[in-house]
C-alpha positions as protocol buffer text, in pm:
chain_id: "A"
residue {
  index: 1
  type: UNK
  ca { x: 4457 y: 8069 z: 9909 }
}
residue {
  index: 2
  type: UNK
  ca { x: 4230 y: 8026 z: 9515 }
}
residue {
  index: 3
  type: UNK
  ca { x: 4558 y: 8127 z: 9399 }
}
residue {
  index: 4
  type: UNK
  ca { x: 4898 y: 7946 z: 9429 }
}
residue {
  index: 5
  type: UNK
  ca { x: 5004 y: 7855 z: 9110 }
}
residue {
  index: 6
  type: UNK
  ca { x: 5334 y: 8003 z: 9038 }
}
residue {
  index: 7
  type: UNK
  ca { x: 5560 y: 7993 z: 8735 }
}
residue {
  index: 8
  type: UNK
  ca { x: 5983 y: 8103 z: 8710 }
}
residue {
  index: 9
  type: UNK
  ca { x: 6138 y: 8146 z: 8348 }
}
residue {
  index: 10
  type: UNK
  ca { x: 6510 y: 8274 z: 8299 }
}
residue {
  index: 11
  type: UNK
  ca { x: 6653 y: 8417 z: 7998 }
}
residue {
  index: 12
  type: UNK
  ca { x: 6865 y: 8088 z: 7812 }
}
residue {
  index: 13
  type: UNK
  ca { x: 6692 y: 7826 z: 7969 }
}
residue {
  index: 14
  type: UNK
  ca { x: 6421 y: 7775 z: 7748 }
}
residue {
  index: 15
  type: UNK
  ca { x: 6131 y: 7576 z: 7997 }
}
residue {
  index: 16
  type: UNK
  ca { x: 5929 y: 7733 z: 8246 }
}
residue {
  index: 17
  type: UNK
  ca { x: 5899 y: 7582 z: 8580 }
}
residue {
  index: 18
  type: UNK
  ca { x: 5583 y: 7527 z: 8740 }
}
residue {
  index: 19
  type: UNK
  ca { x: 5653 y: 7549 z: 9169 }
}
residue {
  index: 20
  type: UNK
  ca { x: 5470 y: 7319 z: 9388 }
}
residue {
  index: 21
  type: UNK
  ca { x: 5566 y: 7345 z: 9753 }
}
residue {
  index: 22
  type: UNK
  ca { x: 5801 y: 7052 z: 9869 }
}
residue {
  index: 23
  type: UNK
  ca { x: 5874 y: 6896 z: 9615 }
}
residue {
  index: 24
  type: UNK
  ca { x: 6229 y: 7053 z: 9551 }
}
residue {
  index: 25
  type: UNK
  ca { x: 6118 y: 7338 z: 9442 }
}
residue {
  index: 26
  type: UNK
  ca { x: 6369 y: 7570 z: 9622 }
}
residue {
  index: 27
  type: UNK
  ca { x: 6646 y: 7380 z: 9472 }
}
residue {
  index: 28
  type: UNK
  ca { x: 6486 y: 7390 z: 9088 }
}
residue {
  index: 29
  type: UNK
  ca { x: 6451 y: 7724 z: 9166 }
}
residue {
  index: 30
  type: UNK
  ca { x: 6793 y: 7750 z: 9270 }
}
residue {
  index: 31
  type: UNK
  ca { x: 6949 y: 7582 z: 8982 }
}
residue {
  index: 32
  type: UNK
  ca { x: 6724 y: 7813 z: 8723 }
}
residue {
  index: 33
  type: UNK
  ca { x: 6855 y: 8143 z: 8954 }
}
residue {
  index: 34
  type: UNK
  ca { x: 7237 y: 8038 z: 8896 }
}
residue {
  index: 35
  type: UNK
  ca { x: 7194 y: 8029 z: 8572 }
}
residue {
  index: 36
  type: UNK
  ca { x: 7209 y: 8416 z: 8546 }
}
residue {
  index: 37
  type: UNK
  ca { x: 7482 y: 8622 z: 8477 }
}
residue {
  index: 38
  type: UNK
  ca { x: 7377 y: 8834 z: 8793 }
}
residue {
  index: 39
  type: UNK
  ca { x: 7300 y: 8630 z: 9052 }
}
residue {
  index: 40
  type: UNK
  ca { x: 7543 y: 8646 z: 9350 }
}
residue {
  index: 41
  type: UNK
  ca { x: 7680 y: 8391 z: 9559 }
}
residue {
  index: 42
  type: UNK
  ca { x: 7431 y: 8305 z: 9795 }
}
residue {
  index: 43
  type: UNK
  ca { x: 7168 y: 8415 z: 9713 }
}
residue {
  index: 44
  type: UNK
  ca { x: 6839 y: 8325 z: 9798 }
}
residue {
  index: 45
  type: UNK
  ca { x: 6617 y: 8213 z: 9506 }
}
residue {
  index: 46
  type: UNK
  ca { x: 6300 y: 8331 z: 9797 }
}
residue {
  index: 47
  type: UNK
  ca { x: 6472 y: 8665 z: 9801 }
}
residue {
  index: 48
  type: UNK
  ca { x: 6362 y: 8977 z: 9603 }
}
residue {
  index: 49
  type: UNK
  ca { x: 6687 y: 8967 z: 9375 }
}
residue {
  index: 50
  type: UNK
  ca { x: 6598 y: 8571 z: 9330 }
}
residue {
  index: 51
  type: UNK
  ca { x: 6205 y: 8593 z: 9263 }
}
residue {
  index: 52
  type: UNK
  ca { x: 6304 y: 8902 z: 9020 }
}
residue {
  index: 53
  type: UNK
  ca { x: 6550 y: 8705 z: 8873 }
}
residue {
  index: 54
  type: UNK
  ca { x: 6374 y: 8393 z: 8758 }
}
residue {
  index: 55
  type: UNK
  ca { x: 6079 y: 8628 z: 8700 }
}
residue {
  index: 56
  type: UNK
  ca { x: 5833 y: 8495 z: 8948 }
}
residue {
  index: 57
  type: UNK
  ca { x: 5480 y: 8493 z: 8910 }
}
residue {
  index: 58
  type: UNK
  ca { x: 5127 y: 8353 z: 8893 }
}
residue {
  index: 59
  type: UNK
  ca { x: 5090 y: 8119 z: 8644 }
}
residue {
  index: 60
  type: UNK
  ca { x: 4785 y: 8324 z: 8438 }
}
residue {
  index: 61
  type: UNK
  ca { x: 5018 y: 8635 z: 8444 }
}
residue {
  index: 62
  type: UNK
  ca { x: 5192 y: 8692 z: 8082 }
}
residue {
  index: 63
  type: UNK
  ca { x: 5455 y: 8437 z: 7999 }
}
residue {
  index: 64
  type: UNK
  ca { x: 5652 y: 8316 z: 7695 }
}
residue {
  index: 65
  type: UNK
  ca { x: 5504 y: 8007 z: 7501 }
}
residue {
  index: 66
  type: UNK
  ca { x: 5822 y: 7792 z: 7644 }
}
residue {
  index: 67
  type: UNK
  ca { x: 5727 y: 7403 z: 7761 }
}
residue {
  index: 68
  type: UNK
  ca { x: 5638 y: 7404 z: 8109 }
}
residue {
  index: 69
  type: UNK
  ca { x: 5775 y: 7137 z: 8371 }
}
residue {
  index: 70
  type: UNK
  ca { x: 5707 y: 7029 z: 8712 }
}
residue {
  index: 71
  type: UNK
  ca { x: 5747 y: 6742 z: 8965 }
}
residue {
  index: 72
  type: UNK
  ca { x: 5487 y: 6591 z: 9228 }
}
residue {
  index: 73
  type: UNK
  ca { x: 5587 y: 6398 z: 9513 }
}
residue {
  index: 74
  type: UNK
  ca { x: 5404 y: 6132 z: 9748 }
}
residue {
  index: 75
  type: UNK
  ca { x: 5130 y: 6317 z: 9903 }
}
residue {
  index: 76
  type: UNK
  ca { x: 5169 y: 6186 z: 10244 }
}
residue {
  index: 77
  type: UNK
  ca { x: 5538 y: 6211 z: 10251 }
}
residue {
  index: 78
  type: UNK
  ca { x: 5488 y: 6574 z: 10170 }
}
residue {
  index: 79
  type: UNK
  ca { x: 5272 y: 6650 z: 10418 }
}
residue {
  index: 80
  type: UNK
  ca { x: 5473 y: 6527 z: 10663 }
}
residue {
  index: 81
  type: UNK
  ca { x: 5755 y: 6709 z: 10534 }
}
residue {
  index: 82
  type: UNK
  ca { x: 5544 y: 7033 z: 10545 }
}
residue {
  index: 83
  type: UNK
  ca { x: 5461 y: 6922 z: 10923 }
}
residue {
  index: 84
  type: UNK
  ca { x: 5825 y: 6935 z: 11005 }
}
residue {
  index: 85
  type: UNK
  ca { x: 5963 y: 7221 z: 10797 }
}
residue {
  index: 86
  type: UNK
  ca { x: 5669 y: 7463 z: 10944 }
}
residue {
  index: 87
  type: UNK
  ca { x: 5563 y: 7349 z: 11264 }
}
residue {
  index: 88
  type: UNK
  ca { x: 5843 y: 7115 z: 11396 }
}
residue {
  index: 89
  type: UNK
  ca { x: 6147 y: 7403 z: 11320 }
}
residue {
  index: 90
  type: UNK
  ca { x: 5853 y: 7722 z: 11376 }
}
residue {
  index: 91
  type: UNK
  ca { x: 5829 y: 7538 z: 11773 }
}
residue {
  index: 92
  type: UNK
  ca { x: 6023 y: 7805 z: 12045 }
}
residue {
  index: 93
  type: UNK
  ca { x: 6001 y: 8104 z: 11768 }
}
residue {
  index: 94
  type: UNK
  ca { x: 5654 y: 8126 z: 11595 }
}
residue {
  index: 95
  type: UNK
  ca { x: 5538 y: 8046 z: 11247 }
}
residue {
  index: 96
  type: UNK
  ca { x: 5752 y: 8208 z: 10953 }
}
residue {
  index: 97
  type: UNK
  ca { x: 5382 y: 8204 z: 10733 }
}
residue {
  index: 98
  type: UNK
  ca { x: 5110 y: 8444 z: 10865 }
}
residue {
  index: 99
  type: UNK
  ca { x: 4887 y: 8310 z: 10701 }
}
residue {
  index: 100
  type: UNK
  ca { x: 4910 y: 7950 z: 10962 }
}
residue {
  index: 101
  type: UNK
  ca { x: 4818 y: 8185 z: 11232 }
}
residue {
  index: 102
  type: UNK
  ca { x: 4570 y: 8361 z: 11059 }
}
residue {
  index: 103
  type: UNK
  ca { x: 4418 y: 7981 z: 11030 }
}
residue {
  index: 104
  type: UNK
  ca { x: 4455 y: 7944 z: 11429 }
}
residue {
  index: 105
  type: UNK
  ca { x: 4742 y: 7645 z: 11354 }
}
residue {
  index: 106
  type: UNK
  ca { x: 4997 y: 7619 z: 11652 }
}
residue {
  index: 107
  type: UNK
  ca { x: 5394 y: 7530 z: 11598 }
}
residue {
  index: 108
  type: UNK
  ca { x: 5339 y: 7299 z: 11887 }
}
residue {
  index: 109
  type: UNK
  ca { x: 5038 y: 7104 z: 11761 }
}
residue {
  index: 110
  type: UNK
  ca { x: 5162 y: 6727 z: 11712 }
}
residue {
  index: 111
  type: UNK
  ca { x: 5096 y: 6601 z: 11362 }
}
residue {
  index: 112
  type: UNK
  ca { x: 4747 y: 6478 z: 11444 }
}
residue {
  index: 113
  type: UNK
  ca { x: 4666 y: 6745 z: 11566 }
}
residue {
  index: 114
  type: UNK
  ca { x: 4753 y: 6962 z: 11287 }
}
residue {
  index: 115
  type: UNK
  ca { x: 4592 y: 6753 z: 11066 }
}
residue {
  index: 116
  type: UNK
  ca { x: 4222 y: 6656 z: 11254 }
}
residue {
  index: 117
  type: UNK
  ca { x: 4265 y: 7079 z: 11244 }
}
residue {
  index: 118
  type: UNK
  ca { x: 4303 y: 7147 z: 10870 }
}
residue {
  index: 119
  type: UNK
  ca { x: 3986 y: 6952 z: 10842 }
}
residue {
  index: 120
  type: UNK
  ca { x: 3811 y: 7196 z: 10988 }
}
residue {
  index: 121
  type: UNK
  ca { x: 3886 y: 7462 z: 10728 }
}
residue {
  index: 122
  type: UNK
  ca { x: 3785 y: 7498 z: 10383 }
}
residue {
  index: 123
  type: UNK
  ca { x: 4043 y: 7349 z: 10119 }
}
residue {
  index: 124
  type: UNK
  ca { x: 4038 y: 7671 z: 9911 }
}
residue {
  index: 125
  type: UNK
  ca { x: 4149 y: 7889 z: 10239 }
}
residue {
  index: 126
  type: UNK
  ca { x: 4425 y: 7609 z: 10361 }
}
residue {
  index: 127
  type: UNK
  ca { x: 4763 y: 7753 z: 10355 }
}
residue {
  index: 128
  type: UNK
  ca { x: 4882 y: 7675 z: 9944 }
}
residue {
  index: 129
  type: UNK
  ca { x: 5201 y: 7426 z: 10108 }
}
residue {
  index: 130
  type: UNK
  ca { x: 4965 y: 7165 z: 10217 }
}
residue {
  index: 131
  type: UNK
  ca { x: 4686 y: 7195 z: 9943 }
}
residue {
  index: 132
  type: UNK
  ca { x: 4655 y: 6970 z: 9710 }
}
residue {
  index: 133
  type: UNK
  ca { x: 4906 y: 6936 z: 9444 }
}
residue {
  index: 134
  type: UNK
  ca { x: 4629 y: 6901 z: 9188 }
}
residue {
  index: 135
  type: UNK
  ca { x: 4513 y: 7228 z: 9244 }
}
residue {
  index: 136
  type: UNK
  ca { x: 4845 y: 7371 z: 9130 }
}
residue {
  index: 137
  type: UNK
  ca { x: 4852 y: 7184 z: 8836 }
}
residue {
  index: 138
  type: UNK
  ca { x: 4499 y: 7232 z: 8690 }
}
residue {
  index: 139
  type: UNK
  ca { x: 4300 y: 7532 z: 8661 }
}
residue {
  index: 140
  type: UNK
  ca { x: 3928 y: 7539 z: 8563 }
}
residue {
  index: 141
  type: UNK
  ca { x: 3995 y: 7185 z: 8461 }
}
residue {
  index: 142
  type: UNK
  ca { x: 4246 y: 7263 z: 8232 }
}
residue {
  index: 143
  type: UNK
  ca { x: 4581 y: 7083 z: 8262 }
}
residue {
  index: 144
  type: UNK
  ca { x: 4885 y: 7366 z: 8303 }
}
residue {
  index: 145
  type: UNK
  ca { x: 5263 y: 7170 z: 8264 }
}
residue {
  index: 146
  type: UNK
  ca { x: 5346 y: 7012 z: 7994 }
}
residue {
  index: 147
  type: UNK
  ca { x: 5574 y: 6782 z: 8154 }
}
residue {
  index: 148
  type: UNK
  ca { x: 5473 y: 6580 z: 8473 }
}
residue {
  index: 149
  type: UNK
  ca { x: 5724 y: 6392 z: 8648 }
}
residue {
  index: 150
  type: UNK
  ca { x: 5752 y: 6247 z: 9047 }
}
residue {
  index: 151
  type: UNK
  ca { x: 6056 y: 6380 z: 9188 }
}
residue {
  index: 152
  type: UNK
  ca { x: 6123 y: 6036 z: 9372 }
}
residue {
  index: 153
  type: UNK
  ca { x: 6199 y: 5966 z: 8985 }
}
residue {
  index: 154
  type: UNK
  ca { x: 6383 y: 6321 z: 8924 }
}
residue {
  index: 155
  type: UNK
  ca { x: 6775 y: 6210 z: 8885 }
}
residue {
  index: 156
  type: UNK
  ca { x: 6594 y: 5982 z: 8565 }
}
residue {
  index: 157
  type: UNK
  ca { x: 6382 y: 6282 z: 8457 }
}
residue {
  index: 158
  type: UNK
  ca { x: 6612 y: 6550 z: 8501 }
}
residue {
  index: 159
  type: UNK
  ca { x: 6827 y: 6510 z: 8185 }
}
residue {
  index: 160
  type: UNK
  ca { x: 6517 y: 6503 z: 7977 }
}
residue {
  index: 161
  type: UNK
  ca { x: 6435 y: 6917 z: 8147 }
}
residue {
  index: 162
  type: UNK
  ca { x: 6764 y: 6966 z: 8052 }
}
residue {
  index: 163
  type: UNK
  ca { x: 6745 y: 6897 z: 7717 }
}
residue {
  index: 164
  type: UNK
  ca { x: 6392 y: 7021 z: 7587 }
}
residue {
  index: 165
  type: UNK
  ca { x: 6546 y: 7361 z: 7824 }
}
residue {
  index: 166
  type: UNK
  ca { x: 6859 y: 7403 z: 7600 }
}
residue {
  index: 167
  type: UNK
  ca { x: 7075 y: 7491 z: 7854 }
}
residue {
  index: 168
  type: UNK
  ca { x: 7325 y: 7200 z: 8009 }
}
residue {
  index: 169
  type: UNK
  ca { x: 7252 y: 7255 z: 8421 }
}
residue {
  index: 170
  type: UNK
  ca { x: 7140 y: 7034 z: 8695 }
}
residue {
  index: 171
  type: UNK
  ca { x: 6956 y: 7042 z: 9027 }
}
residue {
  index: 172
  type: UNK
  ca { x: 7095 y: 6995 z: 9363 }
}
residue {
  index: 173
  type: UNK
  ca { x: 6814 y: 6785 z: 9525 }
}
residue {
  index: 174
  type: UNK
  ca { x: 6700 y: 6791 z: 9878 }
}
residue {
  index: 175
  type: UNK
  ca { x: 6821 y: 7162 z: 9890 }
}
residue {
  index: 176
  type: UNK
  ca { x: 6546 y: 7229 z: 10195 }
}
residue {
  index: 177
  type: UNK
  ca { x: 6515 y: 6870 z: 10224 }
}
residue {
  index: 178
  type: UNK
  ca { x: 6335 y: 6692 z: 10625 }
}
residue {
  index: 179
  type: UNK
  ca { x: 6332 y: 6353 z: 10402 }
}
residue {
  index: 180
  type: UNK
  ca { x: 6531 y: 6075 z: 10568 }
}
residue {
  index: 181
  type: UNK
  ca { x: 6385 y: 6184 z: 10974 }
}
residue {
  index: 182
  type: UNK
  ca { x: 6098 y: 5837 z: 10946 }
}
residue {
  index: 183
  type: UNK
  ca { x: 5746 y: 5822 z: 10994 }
}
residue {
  index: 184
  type: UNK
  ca { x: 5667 y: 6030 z: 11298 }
}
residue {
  index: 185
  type: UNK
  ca { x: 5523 y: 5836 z: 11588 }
}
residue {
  index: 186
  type: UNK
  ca { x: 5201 y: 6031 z: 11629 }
}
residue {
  index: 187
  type: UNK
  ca { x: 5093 y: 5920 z: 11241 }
}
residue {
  index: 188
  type: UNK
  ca { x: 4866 y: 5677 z: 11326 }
}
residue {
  index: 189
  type: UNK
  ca { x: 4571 y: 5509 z: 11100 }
}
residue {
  index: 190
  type: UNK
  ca { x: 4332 y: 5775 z: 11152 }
}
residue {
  index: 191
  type: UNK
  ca { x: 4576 y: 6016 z: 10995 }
}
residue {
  index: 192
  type: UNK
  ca { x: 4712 y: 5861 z: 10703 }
}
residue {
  index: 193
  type: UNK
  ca { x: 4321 y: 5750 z: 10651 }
}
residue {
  index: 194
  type: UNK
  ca { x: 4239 y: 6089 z: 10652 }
}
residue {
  index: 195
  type: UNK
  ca { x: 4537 y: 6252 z: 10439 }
}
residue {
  index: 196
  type: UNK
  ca { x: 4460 y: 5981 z: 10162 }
}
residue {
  index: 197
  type: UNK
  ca { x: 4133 y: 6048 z: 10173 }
}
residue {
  index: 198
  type: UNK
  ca { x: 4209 y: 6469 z: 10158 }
}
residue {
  index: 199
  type: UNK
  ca { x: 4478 y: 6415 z: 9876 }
}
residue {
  index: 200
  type: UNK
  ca { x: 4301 y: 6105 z: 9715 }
}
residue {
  index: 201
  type: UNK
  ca { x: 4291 y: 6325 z: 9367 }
}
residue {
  index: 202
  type: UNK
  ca { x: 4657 y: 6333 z: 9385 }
}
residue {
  index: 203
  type: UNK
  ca { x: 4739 y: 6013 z: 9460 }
}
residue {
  index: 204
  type: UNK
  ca { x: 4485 y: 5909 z: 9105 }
}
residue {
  index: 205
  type: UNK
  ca { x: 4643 y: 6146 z: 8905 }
}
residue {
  index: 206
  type: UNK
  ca { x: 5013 y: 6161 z: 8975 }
}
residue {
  index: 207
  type: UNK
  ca { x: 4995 y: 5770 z: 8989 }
}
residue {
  index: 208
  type: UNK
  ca { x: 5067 y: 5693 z: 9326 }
}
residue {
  index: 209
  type: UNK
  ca { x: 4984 y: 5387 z: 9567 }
}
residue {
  index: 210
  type: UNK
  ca { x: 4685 y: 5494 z: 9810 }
}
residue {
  index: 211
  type: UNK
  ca { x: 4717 y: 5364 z: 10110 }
}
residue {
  index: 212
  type: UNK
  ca { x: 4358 y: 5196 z: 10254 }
}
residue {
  index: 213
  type: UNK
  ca { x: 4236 y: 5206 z: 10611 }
}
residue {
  index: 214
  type: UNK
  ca { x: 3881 y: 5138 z: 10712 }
}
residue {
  index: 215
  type: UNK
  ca { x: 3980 y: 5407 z: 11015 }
}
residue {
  index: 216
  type: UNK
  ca { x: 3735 y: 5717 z: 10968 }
}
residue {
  index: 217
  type: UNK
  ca { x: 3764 y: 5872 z: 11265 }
}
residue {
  index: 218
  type: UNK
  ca { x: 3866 y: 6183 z: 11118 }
}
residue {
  index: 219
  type: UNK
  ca { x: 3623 y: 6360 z: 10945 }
}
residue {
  index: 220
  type: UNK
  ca { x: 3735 y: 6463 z: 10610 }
}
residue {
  index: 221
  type: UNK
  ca { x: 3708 y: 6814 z: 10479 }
}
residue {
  index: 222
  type: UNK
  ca { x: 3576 y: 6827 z: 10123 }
}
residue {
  index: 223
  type: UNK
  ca { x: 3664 y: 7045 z: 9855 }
}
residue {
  index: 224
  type: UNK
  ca { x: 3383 y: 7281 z: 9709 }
}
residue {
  index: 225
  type: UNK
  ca { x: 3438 y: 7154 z: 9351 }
}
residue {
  index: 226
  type: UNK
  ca { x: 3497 y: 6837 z: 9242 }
}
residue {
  index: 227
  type: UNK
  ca { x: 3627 y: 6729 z: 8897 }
}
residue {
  index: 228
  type: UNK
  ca { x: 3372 y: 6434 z: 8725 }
}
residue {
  index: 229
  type: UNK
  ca { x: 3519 y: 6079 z: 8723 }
}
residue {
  index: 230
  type: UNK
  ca { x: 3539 y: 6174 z: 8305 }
}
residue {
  index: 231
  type: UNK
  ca { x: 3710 y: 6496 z: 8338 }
}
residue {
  index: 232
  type: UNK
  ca { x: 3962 y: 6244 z: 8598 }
}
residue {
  index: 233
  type: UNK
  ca { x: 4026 y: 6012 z: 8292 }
}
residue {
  index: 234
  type: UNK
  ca { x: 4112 y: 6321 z: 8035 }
}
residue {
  index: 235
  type: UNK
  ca { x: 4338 y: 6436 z: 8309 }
}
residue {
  index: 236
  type: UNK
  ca { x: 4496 y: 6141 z: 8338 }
}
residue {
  index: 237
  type: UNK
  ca { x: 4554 y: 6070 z: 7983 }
}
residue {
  index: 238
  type: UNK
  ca { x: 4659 y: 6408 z: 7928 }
}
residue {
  index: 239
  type: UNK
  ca { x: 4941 y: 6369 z: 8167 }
}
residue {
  index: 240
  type: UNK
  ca { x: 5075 y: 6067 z: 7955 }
}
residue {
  index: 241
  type: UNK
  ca { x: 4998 y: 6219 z: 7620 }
}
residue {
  index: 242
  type: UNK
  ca { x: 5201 y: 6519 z: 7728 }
}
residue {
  index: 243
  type: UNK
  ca { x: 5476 y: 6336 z: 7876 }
}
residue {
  index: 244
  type: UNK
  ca { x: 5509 y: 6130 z: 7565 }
}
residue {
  index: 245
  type: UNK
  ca { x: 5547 y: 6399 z: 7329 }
}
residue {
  index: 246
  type: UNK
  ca { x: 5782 y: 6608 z: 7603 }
}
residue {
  index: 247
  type: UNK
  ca { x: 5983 y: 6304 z: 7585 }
}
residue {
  index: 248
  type: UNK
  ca { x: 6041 y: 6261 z: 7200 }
}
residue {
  index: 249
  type: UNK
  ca { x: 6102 y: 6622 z: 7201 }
}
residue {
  index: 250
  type: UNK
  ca { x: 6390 y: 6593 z: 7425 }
}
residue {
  index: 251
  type: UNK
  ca { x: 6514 y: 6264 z: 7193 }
}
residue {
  index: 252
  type: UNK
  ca { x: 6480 y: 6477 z: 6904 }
}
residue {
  index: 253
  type: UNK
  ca { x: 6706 y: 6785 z: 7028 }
}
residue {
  index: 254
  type: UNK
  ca { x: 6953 y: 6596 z: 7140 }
}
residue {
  index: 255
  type: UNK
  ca { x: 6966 y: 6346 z: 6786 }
}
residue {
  index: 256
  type: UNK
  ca { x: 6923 y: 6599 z: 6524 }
}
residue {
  index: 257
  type: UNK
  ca { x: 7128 y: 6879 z: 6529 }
}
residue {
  index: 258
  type: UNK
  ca { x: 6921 y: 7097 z: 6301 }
}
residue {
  index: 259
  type: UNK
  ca { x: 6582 y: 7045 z: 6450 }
}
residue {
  index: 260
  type: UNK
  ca { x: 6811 y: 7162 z: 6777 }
}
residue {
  index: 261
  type: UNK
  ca { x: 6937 y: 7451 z: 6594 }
}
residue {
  index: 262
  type: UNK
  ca { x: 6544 y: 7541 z: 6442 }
}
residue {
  index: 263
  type: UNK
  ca { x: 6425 y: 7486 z: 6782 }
}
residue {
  index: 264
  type: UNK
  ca { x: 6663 y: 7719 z: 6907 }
}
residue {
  index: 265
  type: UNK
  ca { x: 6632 y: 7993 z: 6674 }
}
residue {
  index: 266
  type: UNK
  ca { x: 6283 y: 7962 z: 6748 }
}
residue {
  index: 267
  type: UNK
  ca { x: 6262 y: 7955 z: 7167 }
}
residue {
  index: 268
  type: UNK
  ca { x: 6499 y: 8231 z: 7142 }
}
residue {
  index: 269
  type: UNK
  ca { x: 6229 y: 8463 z: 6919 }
}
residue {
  index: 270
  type: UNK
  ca { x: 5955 y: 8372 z: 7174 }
}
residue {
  index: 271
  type: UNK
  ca { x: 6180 y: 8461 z: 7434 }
}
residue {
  index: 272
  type: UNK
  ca { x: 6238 y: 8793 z: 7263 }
}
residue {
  index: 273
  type: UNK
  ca { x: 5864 y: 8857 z: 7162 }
}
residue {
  index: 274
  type: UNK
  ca { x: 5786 y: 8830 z: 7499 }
}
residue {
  index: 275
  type: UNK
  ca { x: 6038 y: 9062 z: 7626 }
}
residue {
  index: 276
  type: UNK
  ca { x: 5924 y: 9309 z: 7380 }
}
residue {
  index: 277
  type: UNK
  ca { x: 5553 y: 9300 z: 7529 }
}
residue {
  index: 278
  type: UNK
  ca { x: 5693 y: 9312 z: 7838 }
}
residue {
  index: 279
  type: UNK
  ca { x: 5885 y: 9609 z: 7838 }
}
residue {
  index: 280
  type: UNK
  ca { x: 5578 y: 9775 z: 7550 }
}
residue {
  index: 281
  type: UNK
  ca { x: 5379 y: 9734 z: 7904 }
}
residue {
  index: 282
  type: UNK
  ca { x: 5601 y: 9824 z: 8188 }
}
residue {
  index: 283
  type: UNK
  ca { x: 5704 y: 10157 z: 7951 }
}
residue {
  index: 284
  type: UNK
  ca { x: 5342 y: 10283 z: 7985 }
}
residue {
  index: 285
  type: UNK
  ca { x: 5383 y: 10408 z: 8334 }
}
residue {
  index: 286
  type: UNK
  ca { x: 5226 y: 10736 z: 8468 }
}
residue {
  index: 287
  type: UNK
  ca { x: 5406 y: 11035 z: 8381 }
}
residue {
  index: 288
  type: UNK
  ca { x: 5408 y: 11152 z: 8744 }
}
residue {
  index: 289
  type: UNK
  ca { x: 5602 y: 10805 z: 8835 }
}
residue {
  index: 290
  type: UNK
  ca { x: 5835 y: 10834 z: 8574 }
}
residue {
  index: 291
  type: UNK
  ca { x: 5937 y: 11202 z: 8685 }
}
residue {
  index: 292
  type: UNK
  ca { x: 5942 y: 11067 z: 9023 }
}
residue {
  index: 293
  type: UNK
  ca { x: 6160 y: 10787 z: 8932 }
}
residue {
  index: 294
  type: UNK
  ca { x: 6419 y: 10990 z: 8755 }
}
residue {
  index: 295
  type: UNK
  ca { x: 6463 y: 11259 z: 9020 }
}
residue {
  index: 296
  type: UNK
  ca { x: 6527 y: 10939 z: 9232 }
}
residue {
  index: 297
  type: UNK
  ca { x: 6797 y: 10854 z: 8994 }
}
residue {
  index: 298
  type: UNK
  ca { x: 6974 y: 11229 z: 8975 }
}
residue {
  index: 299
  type: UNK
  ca { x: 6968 y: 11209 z: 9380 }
}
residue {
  index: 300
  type: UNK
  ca { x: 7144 y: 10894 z: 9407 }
}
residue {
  index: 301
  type: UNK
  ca { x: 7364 y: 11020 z: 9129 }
}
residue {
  index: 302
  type: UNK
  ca { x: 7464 y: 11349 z: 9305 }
}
C-alpha cells in the first residue's frame, strides 16, 4: 500500500480532512457527510453516496487550497484497536479487507501472532490501517496537514476545526470505537518492544511517551527509507509552527468579525475556483461516453 493518504472536503465547511485509520476517522467523516443537504439518514460515510459526498480522494489528487486537519492517536493503542476491529470481530466470518489475506494474516491469529507476522513483510506492502501514521502525514518529506492534533486531546481541539472550518458542527467520537476493552493478555514485552520500535517515528513526531523494553525478541521490520535525524527536527518544528499559526487563525475568526467575513468571502472563491476546474475537467469526456450516457438518461426517462 505506497498510497494511503486520503483527503474529504464538503461544500460550506471550509477545512479539508486528512483520514488516518483509527483515529476517529469514521466519525469526522461522519460529521463532515451530515453536513450536506443530501445526505440521508443513515448513511454510511464508507458508502458510495458518503465517499462521493465528502469528495473522497488521494491526497495528491486536485483539491481546493482550504487548511487541512487531522488527528493521531497513541500508536500502540491503535494497533491494538486495529487488532480487534479486523481480526478479533473478522474471527467465525473471514476478513472484510482482501488485502489481509492477500498478506497470508489469519482472523484467528492472537495479537502476537499478528504482530511477530507483519514483521515479516515489507512496511510499504502492510495493509495502510496498521502503517505508520507518519506515512500518511508526510510525503517525500514534505509535511501535508496543516493542523496536527492527538485525538486523546480532540474534545479541546475540536472547537478550534470548527472555527478555522466556518461551519458550527461537532464530532461524535468513538463512532467505530474497541477503546475501553484493556490491554489484551497476549501483549506481552516482546510486543509492545517491537510495536515501539515499528512505530518509533510516530511516537517522536506526534509527541508521544515511548515505552522502553530491553526485550528484542522480535525482530523488527525496517522501512526502506528513512527520514535523517535533521529532516526529524524540521518535521517536528513544522508541526508546532503550523499548529501555532492554525491556532491564531481560529482566535482571529472568531474575534474579528471582518477578518471572518474577508476570510469567508475568500474560502468561498477557492471553493468555487475549484469547482470550476473540476467540472472544466470532468466536461471533457469522450464523445462516445457522453452519447452513451444520455441514451442512458432517455431510457430511464421513458
Amino acid at each position: 500500500m505506497e498510497n494511503h493518504s486520503f483527503i474529504k472536503f464538503v461544500p460550506g465547511v471550509y477545512v479539508i480532512y486528512l483520514s488516518v485509520p483509527k483515529v476517529a476517522s469514521s466519525s469526522i467523516s461522519y460529521a463532515m457527510l451530515n453536513t450536506q443537504p443530501t445526505s440521508q439518514s443513515g448513511m454510511s460515510e464508507h458508502s458510495p453516496e458518503g465517499k462521493a459526498l465528502t469528495n473522497w480522494r488521494p491526497a495528491e489528487s486536485p483539491h481546493p487550497a482550504l487548511p487541512i486537519f487531522t488527528f493521531t492517536r497513541h500508536p500502540i493503542e491503535k494497533f491494538v484497536s486495529y487488532y480487534r476491529d479486523k481480526f478479533v470481530r473478522a474471527r467465525g466470518q473471514g476478513f472484510e479487507l482482501d488485502h489481509l489475506k492477500r498478506l497470508k494474516f489469519d482472523p484467528d491469529m492472537s495479537l502476537e501472532e499478528a504482530v511477530r507476522h507483519m514483521m515479516t513483510i515489507p512496511v510499504e506492502k502492510m495493509e495502510h490501517h496498521a502503517q505508520p501514521q507518519h506515512r500518511i502525514l508526510i510525503k517525500n518529506g514534505r509535511l501535508i496537514p496543516d493542523f496536527v492534533g492527538k485525538v486523546e486531546d480532540i474534545s479541546n481541539d475540536w472547537p478550534l476545526i470548527s472555527e478555522v472550518s466556518l461551519y458550527d458542527f461537532s464530532v461524535e467520537q468513538k463512532k467505530n470505537s474497541t477503546e475501553g476493552q484493556g490491554v489484551p493478555p497476549d501483549l506481552v514485552e516482546s510486543v509492545v518492544s517491537a510495536l515501539a520500535e515499528y512505530y518509533s517515528l510516530d511516537f517522536e513526531l506526534f509527541g508521544y511517551e515511548k515505552p522502553v523494553s530491553e526485550d528484542r525478541t522480535i525482530k523488527v521490520v525496517r522501512p526502506r527509507y528513512r527520514l535523517s535525524n535533521e529532516q526529524i527536527k524540521e518535521l517536528k518544528d513544522e508541526i508546532v509552527k503550523r499548529r501555532t499559526v492554525f491556532i491564531r487563525l481560529a482566535d482571529r475568526l472568531k474575534e474579528d468579525p471582518d477578518f471572518r467575513e474577508g476570510y469567508l468571502s475568500s474560502m468561498k472563491a477557492e471553493f468555487n475556483r475549484f469547482q470550476v476546474h473540476a467540472n472544466s475537467k470532468s466536461s471533457k469526456l469522450d464523445p462516445y461516453v457522453v452519447d452513451l450516457m444520455r441514451r442512458v438518461k432517455r431510457m430511464l426517462m421513458g
